[in-house]
C-alpha positions in Angstrom: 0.0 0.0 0.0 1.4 3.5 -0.9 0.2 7.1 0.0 1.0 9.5 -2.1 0.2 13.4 -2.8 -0.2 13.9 0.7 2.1 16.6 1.3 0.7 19.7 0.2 0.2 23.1 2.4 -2.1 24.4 -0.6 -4.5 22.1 -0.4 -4.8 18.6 1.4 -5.0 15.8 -0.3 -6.6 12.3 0.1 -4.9 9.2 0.9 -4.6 7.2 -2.0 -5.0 3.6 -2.4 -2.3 3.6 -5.5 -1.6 -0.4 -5.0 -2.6 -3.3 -3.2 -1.0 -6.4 -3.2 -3.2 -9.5 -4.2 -3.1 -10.8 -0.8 -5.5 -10.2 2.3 -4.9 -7.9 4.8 -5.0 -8.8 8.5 -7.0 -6.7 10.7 -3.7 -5.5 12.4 -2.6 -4.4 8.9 -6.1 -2.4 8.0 -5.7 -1.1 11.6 -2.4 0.3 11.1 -3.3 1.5 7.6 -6.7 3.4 9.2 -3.8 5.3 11.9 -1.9 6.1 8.6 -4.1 7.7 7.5 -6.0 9.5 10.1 -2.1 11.0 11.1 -1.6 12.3 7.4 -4.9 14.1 7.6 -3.8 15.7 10.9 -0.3 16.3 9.3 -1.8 18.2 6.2 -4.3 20.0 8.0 -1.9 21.2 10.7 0.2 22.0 8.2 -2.1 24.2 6.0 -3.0 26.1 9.0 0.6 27.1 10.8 1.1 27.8 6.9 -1.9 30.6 6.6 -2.6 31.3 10.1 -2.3 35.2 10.7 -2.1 34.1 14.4 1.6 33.6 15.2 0.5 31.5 18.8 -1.8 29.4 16.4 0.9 29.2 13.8 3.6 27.5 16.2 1.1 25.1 18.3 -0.5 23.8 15.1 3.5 23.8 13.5 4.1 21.2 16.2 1.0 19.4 16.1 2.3 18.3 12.3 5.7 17.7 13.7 4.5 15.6 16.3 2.1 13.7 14.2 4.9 13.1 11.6 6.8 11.4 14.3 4.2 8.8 15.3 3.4 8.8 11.0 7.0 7.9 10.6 7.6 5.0 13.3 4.1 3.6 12.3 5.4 3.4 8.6 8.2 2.0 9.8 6.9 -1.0 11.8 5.2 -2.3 8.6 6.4 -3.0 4.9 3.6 -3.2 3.2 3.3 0.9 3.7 5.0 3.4 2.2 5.1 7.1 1.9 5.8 9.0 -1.3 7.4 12.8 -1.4 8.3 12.8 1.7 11.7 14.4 1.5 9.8 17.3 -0.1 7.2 17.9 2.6 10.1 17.8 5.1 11.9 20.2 3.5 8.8 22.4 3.7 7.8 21.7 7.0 11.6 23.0 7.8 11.1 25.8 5.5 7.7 26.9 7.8 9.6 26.3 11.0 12.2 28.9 10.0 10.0 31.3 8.7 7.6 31.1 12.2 10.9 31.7 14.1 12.0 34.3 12.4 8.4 35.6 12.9 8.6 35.1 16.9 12.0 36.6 17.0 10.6 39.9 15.9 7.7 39.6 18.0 6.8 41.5 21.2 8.6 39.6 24.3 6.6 36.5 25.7 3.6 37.6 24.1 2.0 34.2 24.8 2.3 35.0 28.5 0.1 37.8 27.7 -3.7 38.4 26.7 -3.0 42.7 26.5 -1.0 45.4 26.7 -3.0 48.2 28.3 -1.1 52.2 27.9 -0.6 53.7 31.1 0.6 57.4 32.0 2.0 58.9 35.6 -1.2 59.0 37.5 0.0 62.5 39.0 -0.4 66.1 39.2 2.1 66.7 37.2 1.1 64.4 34.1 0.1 67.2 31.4 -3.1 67.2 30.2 -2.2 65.8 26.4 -1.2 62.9 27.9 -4.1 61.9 30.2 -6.7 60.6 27.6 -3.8 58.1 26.3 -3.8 56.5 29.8 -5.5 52.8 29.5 -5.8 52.3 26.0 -5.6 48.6 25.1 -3.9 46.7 22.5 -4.6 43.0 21.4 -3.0 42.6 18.6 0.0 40.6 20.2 2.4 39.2 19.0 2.8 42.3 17.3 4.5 45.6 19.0 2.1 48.2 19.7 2.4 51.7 18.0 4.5 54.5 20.0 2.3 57.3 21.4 2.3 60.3 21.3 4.4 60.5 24.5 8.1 60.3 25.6 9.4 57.1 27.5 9.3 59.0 30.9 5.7 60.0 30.5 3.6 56.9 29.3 4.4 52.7 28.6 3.3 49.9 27.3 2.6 47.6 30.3 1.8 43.9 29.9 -1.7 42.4 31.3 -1.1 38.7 31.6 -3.4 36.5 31.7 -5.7 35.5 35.3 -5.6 32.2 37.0 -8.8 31.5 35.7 -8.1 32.4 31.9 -5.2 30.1 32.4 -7.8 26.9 33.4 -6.7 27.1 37.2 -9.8 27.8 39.4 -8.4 29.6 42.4 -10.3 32.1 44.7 -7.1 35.0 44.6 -6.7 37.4 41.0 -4.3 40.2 41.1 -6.2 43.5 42.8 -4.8 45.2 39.3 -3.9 48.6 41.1 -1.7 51.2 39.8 0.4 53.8 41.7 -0.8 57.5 41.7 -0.6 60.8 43.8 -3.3 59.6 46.1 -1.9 55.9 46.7 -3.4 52.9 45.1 -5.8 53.2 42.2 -8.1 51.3 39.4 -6.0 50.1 36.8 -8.0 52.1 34.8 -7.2 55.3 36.5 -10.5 55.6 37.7 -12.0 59.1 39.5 -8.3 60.1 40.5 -8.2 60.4 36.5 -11.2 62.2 36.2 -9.7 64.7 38.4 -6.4 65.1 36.8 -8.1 65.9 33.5 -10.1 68.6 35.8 -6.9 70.0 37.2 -5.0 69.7 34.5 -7.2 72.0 32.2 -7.4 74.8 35.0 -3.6 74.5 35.1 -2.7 74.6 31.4 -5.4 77.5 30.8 -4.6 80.6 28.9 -6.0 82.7 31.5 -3.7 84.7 33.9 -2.0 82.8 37.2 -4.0 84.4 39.5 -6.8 83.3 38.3 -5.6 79.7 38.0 -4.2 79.9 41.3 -8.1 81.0 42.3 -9.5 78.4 40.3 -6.9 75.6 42.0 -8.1 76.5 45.6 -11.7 76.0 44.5 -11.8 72.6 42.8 -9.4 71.0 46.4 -12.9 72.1 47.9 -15.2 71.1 45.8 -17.6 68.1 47.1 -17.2 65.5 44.2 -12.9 66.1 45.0 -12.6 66.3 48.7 -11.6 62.9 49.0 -9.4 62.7 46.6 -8.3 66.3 47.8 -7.8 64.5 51.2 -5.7 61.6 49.8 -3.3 64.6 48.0 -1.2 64.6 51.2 -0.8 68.3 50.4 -2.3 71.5 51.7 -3.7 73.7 48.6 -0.3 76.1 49.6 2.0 72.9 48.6 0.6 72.4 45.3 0.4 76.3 44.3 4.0 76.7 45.0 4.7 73.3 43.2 3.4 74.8 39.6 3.5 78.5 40.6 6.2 79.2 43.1 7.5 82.3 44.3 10.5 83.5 42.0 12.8 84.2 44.7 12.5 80.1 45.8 13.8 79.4 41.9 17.4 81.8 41.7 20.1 79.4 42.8 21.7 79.5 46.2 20.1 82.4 47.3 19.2 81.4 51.4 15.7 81.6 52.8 17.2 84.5 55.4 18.3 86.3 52.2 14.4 85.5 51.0 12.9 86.6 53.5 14.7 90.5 53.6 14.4 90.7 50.0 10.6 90.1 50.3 10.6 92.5 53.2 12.0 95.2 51.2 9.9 94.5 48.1 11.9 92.7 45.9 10.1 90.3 44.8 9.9 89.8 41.3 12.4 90.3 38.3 11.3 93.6 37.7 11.9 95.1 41.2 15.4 93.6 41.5 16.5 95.2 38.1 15.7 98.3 39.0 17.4 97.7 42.0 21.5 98.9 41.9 23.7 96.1 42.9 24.9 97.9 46.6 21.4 97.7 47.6 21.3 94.2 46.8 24.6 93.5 48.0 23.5 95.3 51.3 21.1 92.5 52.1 22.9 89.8 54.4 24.1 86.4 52.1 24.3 87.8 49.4 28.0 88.8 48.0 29.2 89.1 44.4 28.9 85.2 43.4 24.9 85.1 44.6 24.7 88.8 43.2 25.6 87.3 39.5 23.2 84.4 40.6 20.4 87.0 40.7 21.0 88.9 38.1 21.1 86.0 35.6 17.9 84.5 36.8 16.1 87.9 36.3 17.1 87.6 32.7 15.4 84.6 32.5 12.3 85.8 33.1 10.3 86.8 30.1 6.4 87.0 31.4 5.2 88.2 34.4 7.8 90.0 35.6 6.2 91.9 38.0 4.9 89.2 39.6 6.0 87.3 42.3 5.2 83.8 40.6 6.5 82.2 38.1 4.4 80.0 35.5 6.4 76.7 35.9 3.2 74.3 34.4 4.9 71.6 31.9 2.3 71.5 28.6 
């Protein structure tokens, strides 16, 4: 008995009875011919799908499923004479042909993507996160083994992060799954950023406004006391005073080593903001104690830096 035309990835073909000798077969012999064939259907069929498969996961188990099969095909064929296969040598040197091209494939693949059912996009849950950034936060992409596209954000403001898969997903029927919390400004929150994110998108649009900083500085002060915020408010760990000065502190806090006794006269004495100390000579400024030439220079370059507002006593320090 001889198969032949079996191995094709186009198109599977049916075992063939090509020829039978005169003599009848035992029923071990039908037996082992029925296994031959039933393992060169599996073997073409597994083949034709790791072969046109779009699913890389599906293209290596079904890849192996044919190599297995083959095996068992193999020592079957070999334990009786009356069977033989025909291109064989051929569909092996396809099968090898597929199992180079799949590897190739998994080498450029995202890392142990099969350990993985997601990748979910996640940004600093904190007050600092600009606003452009916050409606990238938990975005999900599927499309594994394949890399995700880079966002619109740099690798210190938003990632990739891998969701594997839960016990249960993975057959094992356990009472504990991962609580899926993320770190933020306020402690612990919902993967998915939950109402801490609904409140950085509120903050975050008072802060980046157009208007004026004393007005944002108003508006600030009156979302921390708003009802729908005063937990979260609560959870800050920071008066209303802490995060003004983080986004608009006082110029005097930003001019390198200038001392908080040195502050606190020049404040006294109204100066300020950039435009009071440049119209200020340099003996009045060197008059005021801690501050000699070196910090004087230190002053002076810092005032240059100051292009808006310079008659306030904030600066706009808000990242956009």
């Amino acid at each position: 008995m001889k198969y032949s035309n079996v191995w094709r990835f186009n198109q599977a073909q049916p075992i063939e009875d090509i020829k039978a000798t005169e003599r009848i077969f035992t029923q071990a012999e039908n037996f082992a011919a029925d296994q031959c064939q039933r393992l060169v259907q599996i073997i073409n069929e597994s083949a034709q799908i790791a072969k046109k498969s779009k699913n890389l996961k599906t293209r290596r188990s079904r890849l192996g499923v044919a190599q297995d099969r083959l095996v068992e095909l193999k020592n079957l064929v070999a334990q009786h004479s009356f069977i033989s296969l025909t291109s064989l040598d051929k569909f092996e040197s396809d099968l090898m042909a597929l199992t180079e091209e799949i590897s190739q494939e998994e080498d450029n693949a995202y890392p142990n993507y099969d350990l993985y059912k997601s990748l979910t996009y996640q940004v600093p849950m904190r007050l600092s996160t600009p606003a452009r950034l916050l409606p990238l936060h938990g975005i999900i992409f599927n499309d594994l083994p394949n890399f995700p596209p880079t966002m619109d954000a740099g690798e210190n403001e938003g990632r990739w992060v891998p969701q594997s898969f839960t016990f249960r997903e993975i057959g094992i029927d356990v009472n504990y799954e991962s609580d899926n919390l993320i770190s933020s400004d306020i402690g612990k929150i919902p993967l998915d950023g939950g109402d801490f994110l609904n409140f950085l998108i509120a903050f975050r649009a008072i802060l980046e406004a157009d208007n004026s900083m004393d007005y944002r500085i108003m508006k600030i002060r009156e979302i921390l006391i708003l009802p729908q915020w005063l937990d979260i408010a609560g959870r800050l760990e920071q008066s209303d005073d802490d995060i003004i000065d983080q986004f608009f502190p006082q110029f005097l806090d930003t001019i390198p080593k200038l001392g908080r006794a040195s502050i606190e006269l020049m404040m006294m004495m109204g100066l300020s903001t950039a435009a009071a100390i440049d119209e200020a000579p340099d003996h009045i400024l060197l008059a005021i104690k801690g501050v000699g030439p070196v910090i004087l220079r230190s002053i002076r370059a810092r005032c240059t830096e100051i292009n808006a507002d310079r008659h306030h006593d904030r600066i706009d320090m808000v990242e956009r």
